[in-house]
N, C-alpha and C positions, 0 to 999 in steps of 0.2 A: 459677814461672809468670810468665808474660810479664803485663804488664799492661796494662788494656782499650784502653786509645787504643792500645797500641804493636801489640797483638794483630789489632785493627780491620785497621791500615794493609798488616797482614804476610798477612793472610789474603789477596789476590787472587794475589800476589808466592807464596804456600804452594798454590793451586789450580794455576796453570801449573805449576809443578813437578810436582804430582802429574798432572796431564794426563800428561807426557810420560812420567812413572815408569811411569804406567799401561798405555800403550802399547808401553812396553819390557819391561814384565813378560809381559804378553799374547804378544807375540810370542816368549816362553821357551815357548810353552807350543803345542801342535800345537789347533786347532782343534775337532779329535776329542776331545783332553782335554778342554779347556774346557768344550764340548759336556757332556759324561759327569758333570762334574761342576756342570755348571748355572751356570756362573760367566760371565755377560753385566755389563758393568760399566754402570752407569747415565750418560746423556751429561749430560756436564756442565749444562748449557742444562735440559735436563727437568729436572734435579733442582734449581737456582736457583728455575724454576714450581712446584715442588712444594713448597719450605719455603715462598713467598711466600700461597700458598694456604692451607698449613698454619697460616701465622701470623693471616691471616683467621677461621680455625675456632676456634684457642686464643683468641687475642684478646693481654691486655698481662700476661697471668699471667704468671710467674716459670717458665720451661722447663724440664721434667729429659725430657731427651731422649735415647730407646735405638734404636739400628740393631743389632737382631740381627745381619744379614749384611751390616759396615759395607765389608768391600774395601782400597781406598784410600782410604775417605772422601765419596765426591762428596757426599753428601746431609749429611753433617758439617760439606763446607768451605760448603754454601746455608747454613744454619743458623746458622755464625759471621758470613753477611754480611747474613741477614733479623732476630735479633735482636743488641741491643744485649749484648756480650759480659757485662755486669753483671746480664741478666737468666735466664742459662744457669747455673741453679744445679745442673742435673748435667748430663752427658754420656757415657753409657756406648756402647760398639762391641763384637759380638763378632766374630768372625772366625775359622773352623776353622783354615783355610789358611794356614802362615807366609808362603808364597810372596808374598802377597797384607798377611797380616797385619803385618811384619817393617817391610816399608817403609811402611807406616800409622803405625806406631809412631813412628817415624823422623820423619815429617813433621809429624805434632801436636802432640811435646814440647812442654811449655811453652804446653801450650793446657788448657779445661778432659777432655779426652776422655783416659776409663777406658778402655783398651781391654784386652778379655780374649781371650786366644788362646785359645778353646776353641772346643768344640760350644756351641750355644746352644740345640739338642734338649733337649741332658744337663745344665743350669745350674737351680740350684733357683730357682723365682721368689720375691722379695723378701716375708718375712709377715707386716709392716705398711705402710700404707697410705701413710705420710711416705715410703717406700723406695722404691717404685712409679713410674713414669713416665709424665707425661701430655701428652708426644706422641711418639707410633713412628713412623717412616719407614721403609720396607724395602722394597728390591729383592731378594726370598729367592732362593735358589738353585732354577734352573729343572731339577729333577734329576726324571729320568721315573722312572715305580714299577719298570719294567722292570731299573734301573740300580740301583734297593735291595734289598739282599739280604733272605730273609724276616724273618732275626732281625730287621732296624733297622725293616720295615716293623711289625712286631707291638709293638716296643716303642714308635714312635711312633705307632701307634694307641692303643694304651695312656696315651700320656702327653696325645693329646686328648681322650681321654675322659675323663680325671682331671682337667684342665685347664677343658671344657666340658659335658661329656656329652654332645658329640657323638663318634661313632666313625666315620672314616672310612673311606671306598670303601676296597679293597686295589689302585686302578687308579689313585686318587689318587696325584699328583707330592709331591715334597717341600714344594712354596711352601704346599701346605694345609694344611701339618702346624704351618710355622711361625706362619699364621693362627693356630692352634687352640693350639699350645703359649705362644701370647706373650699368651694373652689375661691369666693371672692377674698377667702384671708391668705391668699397664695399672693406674691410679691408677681411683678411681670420676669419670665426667666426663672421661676421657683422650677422644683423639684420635689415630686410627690414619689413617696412608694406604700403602696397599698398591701398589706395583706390580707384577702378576704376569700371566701367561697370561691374555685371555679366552677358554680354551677352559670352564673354572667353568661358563660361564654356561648353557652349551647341553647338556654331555656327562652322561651317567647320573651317573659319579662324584662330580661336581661339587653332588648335592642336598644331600649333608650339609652340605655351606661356605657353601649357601647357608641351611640350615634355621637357621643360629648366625647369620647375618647377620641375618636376619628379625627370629629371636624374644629372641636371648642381647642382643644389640646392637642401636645405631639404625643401621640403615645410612644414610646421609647421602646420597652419591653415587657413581655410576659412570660414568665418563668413560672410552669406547672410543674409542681413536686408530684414526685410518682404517689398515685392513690395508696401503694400499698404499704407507701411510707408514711403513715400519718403522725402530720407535724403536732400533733394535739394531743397528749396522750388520755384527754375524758372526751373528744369529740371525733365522732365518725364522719367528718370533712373532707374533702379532697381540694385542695388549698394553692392560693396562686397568686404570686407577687408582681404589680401591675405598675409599673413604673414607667410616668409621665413627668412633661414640660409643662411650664404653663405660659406656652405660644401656641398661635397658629401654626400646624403643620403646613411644610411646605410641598409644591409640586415634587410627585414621581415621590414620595416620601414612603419609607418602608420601615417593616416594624420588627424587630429582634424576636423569635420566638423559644424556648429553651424549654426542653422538659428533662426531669429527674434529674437523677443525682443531688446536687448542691450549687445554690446559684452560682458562685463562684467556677464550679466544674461540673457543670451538665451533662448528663450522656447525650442528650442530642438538641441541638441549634441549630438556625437557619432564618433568613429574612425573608420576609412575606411581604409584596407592595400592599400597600393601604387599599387601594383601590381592590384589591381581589379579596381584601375584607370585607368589605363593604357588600358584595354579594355570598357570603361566606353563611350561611345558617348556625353551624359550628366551627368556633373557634380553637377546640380541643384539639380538632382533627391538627393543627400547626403544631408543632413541625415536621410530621410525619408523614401529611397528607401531601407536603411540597414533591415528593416523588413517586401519590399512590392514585393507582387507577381511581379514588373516589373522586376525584375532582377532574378525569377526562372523558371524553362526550361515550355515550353509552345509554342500553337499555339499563333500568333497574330490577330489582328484583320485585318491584309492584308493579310491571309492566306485565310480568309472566305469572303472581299470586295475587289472590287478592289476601292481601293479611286481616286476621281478627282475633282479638283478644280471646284464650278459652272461657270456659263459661265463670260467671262469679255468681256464687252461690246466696252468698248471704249468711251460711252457716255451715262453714264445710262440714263441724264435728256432729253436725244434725243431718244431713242431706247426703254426705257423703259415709258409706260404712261399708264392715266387709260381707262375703256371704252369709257366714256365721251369726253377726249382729241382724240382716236384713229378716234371715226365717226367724230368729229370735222373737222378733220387735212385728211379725208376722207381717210383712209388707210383699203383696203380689208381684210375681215374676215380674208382670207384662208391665211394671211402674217403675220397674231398676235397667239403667243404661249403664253399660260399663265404663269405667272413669278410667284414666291412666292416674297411677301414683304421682306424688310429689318429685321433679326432678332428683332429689336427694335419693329418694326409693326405688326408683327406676334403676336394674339392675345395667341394663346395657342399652345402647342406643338406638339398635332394633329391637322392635317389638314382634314376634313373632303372633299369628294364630291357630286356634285348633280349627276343627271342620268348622263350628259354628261361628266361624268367627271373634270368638271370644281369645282379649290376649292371653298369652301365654306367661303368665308373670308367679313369682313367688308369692307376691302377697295382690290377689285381685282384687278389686272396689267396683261397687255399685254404687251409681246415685239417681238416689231418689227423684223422681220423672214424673209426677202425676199432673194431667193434664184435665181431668173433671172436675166440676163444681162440687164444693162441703156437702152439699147435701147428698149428690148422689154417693158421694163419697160414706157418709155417714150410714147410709143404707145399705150396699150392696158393699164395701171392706172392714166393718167395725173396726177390728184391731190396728188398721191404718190412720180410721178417723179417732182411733186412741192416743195413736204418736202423735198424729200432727195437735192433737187439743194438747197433751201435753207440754208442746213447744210452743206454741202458739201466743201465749202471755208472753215471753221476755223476746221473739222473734216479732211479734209485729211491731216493736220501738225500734227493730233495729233499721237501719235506715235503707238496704236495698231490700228487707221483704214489704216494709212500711210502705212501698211504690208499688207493688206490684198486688194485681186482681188475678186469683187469690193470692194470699201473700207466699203461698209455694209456690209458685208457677218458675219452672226455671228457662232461662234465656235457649232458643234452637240454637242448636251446632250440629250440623252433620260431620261424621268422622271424616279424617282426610291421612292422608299418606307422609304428610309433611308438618313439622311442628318444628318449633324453637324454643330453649327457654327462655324466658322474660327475662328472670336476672340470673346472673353468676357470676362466680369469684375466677380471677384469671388464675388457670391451671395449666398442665402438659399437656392438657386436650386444646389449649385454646382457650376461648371467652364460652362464650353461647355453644348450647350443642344443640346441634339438629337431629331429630329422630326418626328416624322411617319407622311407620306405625305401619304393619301388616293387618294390623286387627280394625275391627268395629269400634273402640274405643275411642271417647275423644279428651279431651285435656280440659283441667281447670284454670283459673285465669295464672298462673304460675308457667304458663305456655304460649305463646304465639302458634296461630294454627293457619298453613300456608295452602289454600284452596287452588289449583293451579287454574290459570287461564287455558280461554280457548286456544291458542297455538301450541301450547305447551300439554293441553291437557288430550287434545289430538294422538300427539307424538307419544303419550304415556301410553293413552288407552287403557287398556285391561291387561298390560306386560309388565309384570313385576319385573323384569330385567329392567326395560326403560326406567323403570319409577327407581329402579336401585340406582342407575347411573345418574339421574339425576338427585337425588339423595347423597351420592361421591361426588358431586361438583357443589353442593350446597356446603360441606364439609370443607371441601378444599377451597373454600374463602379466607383470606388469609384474617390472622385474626387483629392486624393492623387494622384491616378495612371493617374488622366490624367495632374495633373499640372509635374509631372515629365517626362512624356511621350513629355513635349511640351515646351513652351521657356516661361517666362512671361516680362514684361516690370514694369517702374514705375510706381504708382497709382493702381496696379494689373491689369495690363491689362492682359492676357493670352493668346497665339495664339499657335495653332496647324497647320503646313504644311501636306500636304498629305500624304508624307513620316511616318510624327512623329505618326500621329492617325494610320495608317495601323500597327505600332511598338507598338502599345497596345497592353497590355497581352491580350486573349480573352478566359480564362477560363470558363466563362458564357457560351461562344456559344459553347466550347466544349462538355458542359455537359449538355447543353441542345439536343445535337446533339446525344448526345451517351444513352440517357433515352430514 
């Protein structure tokens, strides 16, 4: 082993190296692999912030330091240049992947780092307490449930619940498992920081990881990097550093919450009691929701809509067309319902219409509506029962016509006055935009569509004036309350489920209802 001054000077001279390894391994590998198998390398620069903070938390203790999913190293080579090489009395890496793990090897020789090519699932954890390590850093593998087979999924539930007695979701990703599996190689007093998905914080699956956070461990802090900052530059993540003890949390205990900017300098923090987490659905909403109407008593906005998804077609580029393709493709009037375009195409947020109801748009759509059986079909529209036998071979595999008798039959929606989009990227407008639909038209599932309730739908009536004002109060929601009210993704993308928009404060329609 090299020794400590020599090891010091060799460590920046061994990072650039591995930078470039890194990048030339990556590019052996198709982005879709990568993807599948959850392997995002940590950028250099975060992972320097991450031991410097880490070493805040330890303090001048004596390191034994584990990276379950070490890589090439990034979070090993912070480690060699945040503590003094004499105080790193262990250093263990594991590593499945030779691809990955081979040249890790390679590059640390002659440092203190154990590295073990294996699973870190399947490694027994250490069973006394001198053995143990008490600080983890890990970037786990971002591998979706969909991507693990049952077997490995049943045997890593099993090995968190052995681990913690928590059992996780079967929806839960791999990164949760290595939460839950890495807790018994933690020392009593250790220090974990986690970098993984904050999808945890908001999604159903995510209660279990957080019910171990709460009560197993102190959670210390969480620090959400702005989505539109994405830490990964091949993965659309929206990512979040999760830093715990490994004690019991104590009475009246509260938790650090930070988002954006740079751990180090956040643009905004704030402590949240444990306990008001604990009833917290979303977690995202912290630190922002410490000062927002979403979390004080109130009607919602499912109190006054009933929210439902626009219709899902099955095949938009077949079901959905314009007037020009529908006389084309000879398909009768009385079978075409007017569509509103894709948010993106939607020229402005009102939708106006002519006499008949039909919007008033640049580019208008019909979709395909037919409600009779094949056979009358085949009889009395030939040229209908043309299109649809032409589509018919690759549309009955796909899996929402595969369900449905006939397999055209599209979902009812009556149009409404009120819509939202599903997803959007935060802009000068805001997150989501709401639409006031003047027309007949109704939306496809790229829209939330807001049917109002009986007190609300009283008060509208048949006055476009009312429907407009309410339409100005659905707008003037701020767009704090809706980016917590909803999930967001890497690059900022933002989505609201039906659920989550109905769960909007709806102070506005209250008090427009009660003047």
């Amino acid at each position: 082993m090299r020794a400590p001054m020599q090891l010091k000077r060799a460590v920046g001279r061994i990072e650039r190296r591995r930078l470039v390894l890194q990048q030339a391994r990556d590019r052996l590998r198709s982005p879709q692999q990568r993807n599948r198998l959850g392997q995002f390398a940590t950028p250099g620069a975060l992972a320097r912030e991450t031991l410097q903070y880490a070493h805040q938390l330890l303090g001048s203790r004596p390191v034994r330091f584990l990276d379950p999913a070490i890589g090439t190293g990034s979070f090993y080579a912070a480690l060699l240049r945040e503590w003094p090489v004499a105080d790193v009395a262990a250093a263990t890496g594991f590593e499945i992947d030779a691809h990955y793990g081979e040249p890790c090897r390679t590059l640390w020789q002659g440092t203190p780092l154990r590295l073990r090519l294996e699973d870190f699932t399947a490694a027994a954890a250490p069973a006394s307490q001198a053995r143990r390590y008490n600080l983890l850093i890990c970037n786990p593998p971002y591998v979706r449930h969909h991507h693990l087979q049952s077997s490995a999924k049943l045997r890593l539930q099993q090995q968190s619940l052995l681990a913690t007695g928590v059992r996780l979701n079967g929806l839960a990703g791999l990164y949760a498992h290595f939460i839950t599996i890495a807790h018994p190689w933690m020392s009593d007093d250790a220090i974990a920081g986690w970098l993984i998905p904050s999808e945890f914080m908001d999604v159903n699956y995510g209660r279990e990881l957080k019910r171990y956070l709460l009560h197993t461990v102190t959670l210390l802090r969480i620090h959400r990097f702005d989505p539109t900052e994405v830490q990964f530059r091949d993965a659309l993540v929206s990512s979040a550093l999760v830093w715990l003890r490994n004690q019991r949390p104590g009475n009246a205990h509260q938790v650090e919450f930070t988002y954006g900017g740079s751990l180090s300098q956040p643009r905004t923090r704030g402590l949240v009691p444990a306990s008001r987490l604990e009833s917290a659905a979303k977690w995202s909403a912290f630190p922002a929701a410490l000062g927002s109407a979403r979390f004080a008593a109130g009607l919602t906005l499912g109190e006054y809509f009933r929210v439902q998804r626009g219709i899902a077609t099955g095949a938009n580029a077949f079901f959905i067309m314009t007037p020009e393709q529908a006389a084309e493709r000879g398909i009768p009037r009385q079978y075409l319902r007017p569509i509103l375009p894709g948010p993106r195409q939607l020229e402005s947020d009102e939708v106006f219409a002519d006499d008949s109801g039909e919007p008033r748009l640049v580019r208008g759509l019909w979709l395909l509506d037919c409600r009779l059986p094949e056979e009358l079909i085949r009889v009395q529209h030939p040229q209908l029962w043309r299109y649809l036998e032409a589509g018919s071979a690759e549309l009955t595999r796909r899996y929402l016509c595969s369900r449905r008798s006939p397999w055209y039959l599209q979902e009812a929606r009556e149009p409404t006055a009120f819509l939202c989009t599903y997803m959007a990227r935060r802009g000068r407008g805001g997150v989501q935009r709401f639409i006031y639909n003047r027309s007949r038209a109704i939306g496809a599932n790229s829209y939330l569509m807001l049917y109002p309730r009986n007190a609300l739908a009283r008060f509208i009536g048949a006055d476009p004036a009312r429907a407009r004002l309410v339409w100005q109060v659905l707008k003037g929601i701020a767009s704090e309350v809706m980016i917590a009210g909803g999930r967001v993704y890497g690059g900022g993308l933002h989505k609201l489920e039906p659920g989550e928009l109905a769960s909007i404060p709806a102070a506005g329609i209250t008090a427009l209802l009660q003047n």
